[in-house]
C-alpha distance (Angstrom), angle and dihedral (degrees) to the residues before:
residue distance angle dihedral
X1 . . .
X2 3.62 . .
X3 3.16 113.3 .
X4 3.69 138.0 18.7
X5 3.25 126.0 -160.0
X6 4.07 117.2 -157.7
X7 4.07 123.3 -161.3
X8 3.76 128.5 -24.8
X9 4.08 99.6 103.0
X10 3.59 110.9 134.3
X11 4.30 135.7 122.5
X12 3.79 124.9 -95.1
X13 3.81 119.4 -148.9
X14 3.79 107.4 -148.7
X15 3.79 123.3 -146.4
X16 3.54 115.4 175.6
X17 3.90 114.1 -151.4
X18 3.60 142.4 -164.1
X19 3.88 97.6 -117.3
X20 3.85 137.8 -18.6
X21 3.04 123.8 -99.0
X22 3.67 82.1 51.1
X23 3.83 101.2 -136.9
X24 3.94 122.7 -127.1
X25 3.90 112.8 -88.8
X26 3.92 130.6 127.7
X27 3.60 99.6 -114.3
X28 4.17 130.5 9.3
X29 3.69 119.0 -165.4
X30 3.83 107.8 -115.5
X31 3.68 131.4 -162.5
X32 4.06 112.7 -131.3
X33 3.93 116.2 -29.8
X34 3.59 105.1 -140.6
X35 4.26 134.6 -176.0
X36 3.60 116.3 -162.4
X37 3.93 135.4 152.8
X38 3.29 122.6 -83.4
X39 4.05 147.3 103.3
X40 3.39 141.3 154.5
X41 4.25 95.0 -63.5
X42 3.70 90.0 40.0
X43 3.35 90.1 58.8
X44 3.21 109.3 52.7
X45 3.76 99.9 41.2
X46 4.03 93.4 55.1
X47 3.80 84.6 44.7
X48 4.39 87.3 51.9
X49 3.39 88.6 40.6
X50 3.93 95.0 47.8
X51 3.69 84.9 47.8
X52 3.83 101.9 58.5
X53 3.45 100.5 -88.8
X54 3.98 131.7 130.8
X55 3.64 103.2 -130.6
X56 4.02 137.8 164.2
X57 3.74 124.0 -165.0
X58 4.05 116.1 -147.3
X59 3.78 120.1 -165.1
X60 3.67 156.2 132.7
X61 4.75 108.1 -98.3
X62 3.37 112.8 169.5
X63 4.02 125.4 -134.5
X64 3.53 108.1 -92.7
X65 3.62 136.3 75.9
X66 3.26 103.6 -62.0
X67 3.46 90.3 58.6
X68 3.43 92.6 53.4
X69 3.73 86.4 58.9
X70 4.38 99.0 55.8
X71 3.83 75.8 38.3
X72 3.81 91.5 64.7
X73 3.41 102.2 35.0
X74 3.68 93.6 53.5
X75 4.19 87.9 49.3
X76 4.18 91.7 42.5
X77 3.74 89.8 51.6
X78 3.65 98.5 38.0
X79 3.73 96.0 -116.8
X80 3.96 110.5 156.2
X81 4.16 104.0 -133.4
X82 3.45 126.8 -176.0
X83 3.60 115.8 -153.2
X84 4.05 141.5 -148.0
X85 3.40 121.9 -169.4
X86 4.35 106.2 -105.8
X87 3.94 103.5 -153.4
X88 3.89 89.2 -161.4
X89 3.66 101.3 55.0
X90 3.90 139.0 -98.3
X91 3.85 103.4 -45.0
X92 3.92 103.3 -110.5
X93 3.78 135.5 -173.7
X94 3.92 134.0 176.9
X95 3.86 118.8 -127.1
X96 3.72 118.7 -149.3
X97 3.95 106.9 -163.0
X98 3.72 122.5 -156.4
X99 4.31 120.9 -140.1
X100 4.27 78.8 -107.8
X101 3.62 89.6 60.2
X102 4.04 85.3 -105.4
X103 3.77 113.4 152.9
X104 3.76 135.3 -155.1
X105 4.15 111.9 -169.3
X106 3.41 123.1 -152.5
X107 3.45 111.2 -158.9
X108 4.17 133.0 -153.3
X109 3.99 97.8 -127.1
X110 4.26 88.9 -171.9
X111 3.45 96.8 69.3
X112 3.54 102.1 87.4
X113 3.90 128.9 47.6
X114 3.36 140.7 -165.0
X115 3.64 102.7 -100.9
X116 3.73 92.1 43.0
X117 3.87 105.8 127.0
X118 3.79 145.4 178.0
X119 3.74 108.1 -132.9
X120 3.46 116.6 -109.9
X121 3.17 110.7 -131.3
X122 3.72 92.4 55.0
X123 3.50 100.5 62.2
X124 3.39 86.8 45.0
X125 4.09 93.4 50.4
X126 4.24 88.1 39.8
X127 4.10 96.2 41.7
X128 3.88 93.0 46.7
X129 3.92 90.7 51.3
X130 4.05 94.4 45.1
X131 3.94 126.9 74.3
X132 3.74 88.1 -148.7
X133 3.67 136.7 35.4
X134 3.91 119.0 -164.4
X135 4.05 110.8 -168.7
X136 3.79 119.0 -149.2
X137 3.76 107.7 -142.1
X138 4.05 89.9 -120.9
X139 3.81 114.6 135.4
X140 4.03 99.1 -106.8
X141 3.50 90.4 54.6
X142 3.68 93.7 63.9
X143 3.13 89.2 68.2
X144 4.23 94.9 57.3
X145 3.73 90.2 59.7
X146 4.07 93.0 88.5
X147 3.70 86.5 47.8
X148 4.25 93.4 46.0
X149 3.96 92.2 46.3
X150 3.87 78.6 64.6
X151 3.45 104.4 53.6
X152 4.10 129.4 79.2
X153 3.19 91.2 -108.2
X154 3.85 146.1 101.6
X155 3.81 124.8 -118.7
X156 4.12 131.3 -151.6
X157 3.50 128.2 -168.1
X158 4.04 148.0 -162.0
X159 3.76 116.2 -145.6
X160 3.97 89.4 175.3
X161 3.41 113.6 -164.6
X162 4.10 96.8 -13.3
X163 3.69 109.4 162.6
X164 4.08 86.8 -144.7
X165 3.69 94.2 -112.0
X166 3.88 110.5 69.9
X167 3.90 102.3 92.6
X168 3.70 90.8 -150.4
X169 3.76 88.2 92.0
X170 4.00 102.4 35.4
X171 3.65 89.7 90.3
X172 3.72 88.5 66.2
X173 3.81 97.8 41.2
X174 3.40 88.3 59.9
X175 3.69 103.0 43.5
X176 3.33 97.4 57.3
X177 4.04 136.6 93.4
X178 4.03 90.2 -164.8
X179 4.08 121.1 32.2
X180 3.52 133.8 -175.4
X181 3.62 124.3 -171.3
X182 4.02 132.9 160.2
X183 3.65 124.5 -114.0
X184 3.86 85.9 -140.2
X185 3.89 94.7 102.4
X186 4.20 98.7 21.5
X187 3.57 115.9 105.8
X188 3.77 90.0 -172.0
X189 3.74 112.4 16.8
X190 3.39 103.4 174.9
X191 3.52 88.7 58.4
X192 3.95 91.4 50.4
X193 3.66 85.2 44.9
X194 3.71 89.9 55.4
X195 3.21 98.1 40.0
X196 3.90 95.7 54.9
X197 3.75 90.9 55.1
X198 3.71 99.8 39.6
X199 3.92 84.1 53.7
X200 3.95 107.1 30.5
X201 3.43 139.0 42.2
X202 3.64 93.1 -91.5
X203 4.13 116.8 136.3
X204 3.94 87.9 170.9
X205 4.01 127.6 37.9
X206 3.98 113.4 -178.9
X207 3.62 113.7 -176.1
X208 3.96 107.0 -171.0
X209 4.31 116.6 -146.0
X210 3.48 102.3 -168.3
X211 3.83 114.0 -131.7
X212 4.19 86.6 9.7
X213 3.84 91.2 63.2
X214 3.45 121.3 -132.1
X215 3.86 152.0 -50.0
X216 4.01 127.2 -138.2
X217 4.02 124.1 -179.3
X218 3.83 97.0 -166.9
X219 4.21 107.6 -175.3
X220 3.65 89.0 -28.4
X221 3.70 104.5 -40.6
X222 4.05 117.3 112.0
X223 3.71 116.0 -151.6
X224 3.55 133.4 176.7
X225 4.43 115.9 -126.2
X226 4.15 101.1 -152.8
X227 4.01 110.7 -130.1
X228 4.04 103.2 -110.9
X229 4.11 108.4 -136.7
X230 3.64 104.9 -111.8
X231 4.19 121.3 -111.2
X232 3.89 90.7 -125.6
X233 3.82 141.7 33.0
X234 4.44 114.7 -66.6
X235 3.48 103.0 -110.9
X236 3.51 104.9 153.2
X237 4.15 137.2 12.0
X238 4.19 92.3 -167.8
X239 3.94 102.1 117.7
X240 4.13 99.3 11.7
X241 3.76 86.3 112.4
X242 3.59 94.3 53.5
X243 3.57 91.8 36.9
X244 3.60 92.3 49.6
X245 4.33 95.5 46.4
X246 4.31 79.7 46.9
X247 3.92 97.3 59.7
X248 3.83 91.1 38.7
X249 4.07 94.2 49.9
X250 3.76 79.8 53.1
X251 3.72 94.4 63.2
X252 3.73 90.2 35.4
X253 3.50 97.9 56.6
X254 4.04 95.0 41.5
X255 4.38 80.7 50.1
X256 3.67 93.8 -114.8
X257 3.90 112.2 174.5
X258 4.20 109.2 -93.4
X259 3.73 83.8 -105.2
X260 4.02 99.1 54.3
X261 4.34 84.2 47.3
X262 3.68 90.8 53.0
X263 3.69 93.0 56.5
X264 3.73 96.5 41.2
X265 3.85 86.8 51.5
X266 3.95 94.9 45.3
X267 3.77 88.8 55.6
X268 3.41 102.9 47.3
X269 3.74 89.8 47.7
X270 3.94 92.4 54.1
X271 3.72 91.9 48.3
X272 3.38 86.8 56.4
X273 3.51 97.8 52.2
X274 4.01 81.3 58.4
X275 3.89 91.1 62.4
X276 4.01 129.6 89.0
X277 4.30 108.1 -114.1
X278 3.48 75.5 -134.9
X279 3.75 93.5 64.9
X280 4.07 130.0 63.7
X281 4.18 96.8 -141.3
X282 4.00 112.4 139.9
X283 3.72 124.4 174.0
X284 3.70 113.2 -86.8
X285 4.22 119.3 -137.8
X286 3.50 93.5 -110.5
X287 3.62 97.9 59.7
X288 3.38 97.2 31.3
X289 3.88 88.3 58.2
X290 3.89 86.6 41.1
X291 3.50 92.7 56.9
X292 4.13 95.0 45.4
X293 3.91 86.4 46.7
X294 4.05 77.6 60.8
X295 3.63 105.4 44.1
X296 3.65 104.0 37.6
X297 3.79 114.3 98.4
């Protein structure tokens, strides 16, 4: 394969609301509450997969009906998925979604347990038949890095919106060959980016803005990637940042220049931004390679 993709299945329940911060009242009208499947590993393996890529997702879904969900969205888009039985439950979180597209996740912290693990000799098995690893920063994961450093292989990363101080997330950082983080929380980033590569493993550091684009420190160098205006209305950020870390893992693993990943990454991310959270519609190759053909000077 070429990639897999370890941990970060779960189902979002999306509320769309009238502003954010929501302000204090006993009831707001709402349009349609929906639950669907889909986080952060989700994501980005339909998104690889849409893209051209062989890909495999590995993780721990529990037996209800919210694992039935991942389970189906994996088999409808042809996604192979490994699972391991999750005694707590599908991990779930509720989505509140701004008119901008802004979201604010609230996220079920009892899903996951200490002695929650991914069975050795899976990753093993998986990571020795994949190019690429990607790691979701979920808690039994942590405990594959040991077993990843190990392998022939190379490793990315998504801090998400790590404010570059909570050591929950340093073992990641410093794992990785390829890490993306948000500037969301960062109060310097290219000190954090720095930082992670002067420490780590890291060759490449991306740290995605939003709206302002993106930054990459590649062996030293910082760069800014230009945000690319999106081809229909913003209606929704949830998934941009998977999206985004998808369409530059494309490049990366097809050894694009920096530059050329950037720009894959920035349009997948704003083409995302154009899709419902209630909707599973990643950027395919063709038009993502369409639409570079058209932007790129």
């Amino acid at each position: 394969m070429d990639v897999l993709v370890l941990g970060g299945s779960g189902v979002d329940t999306i509320v769309y609301v009238p502003e954010l911060p929501l302000p204090f009242a006993d009831t707001h009208m709402v349009p349609a509450i929906e639950t669907r499947a889909g986080q952060t590993g989700d994501f980005l393996a339909v998104g690889l997969h849409a893209l051209g890529l062989r890909t495999h997702h590995l993780d721990m879904i529990g037996d209800d009906h919210e694992g039935d969900l991942v389970r189906a969205l994996h088999r409808d888009r042809g996604v192979p998925l490994t699972e391991v039985p999750l005694p707590s439950g599908t991990r779930r979180a509720v989505n509140l979604v701004g008119p901008d597209g802004r979201r604010l996740s609230l996220y079920d912290s009892t899903r996951t347990r200490d002695a929650d693990r991914l069975p050795k000799d899976a990753v093993r098995a998986l990571a020795g038949a994949a190019r690429h690893v990607h790691v979701s920063i979920s808690h039994p994961c942590a405990h594959t890095l040991p077993l990843l450093g190990e392998a022939d292989v190379t490793i990315s990363t998504d801090l998400h919106d790590w404010d570059g101080v909570n050591p929950y997330h340093e073992p990641f950082a410093l794992a990785a060959d390829l890490v993306f983080v948000s500037v969301a929380a960062l109060r310097d980033p290219e000190r954090t980016m720095r930082g992670i590569a002067e420490r780590g493993r890291a060759r490449v550091v991306v740290a995605t803005a939003g709206a302002d684009g993106a930054y990459q420190l590649v062996d030293g160098e910082l760069t800014h990637i230009p945000a690319v205006t999106p081809d229909a209305r913003v209606v929704d950020s949830n998934g941009a940042g998977d999206a985004f870390a998808a369409g530059y893992l494309f490049g990366h693993l097809l050894g694009e220049s920096p530059r050329r990943c950037g720009l894959y990454g920035a349009i997948a991310g704003a083409h995302a931004c154009t899709v419902p959270a209630t909707l599973h519609d990643p950027i395919r190759r063709d038009d993502l390679l369409a639409r570079a053909a058209k932007a790129a000077p």
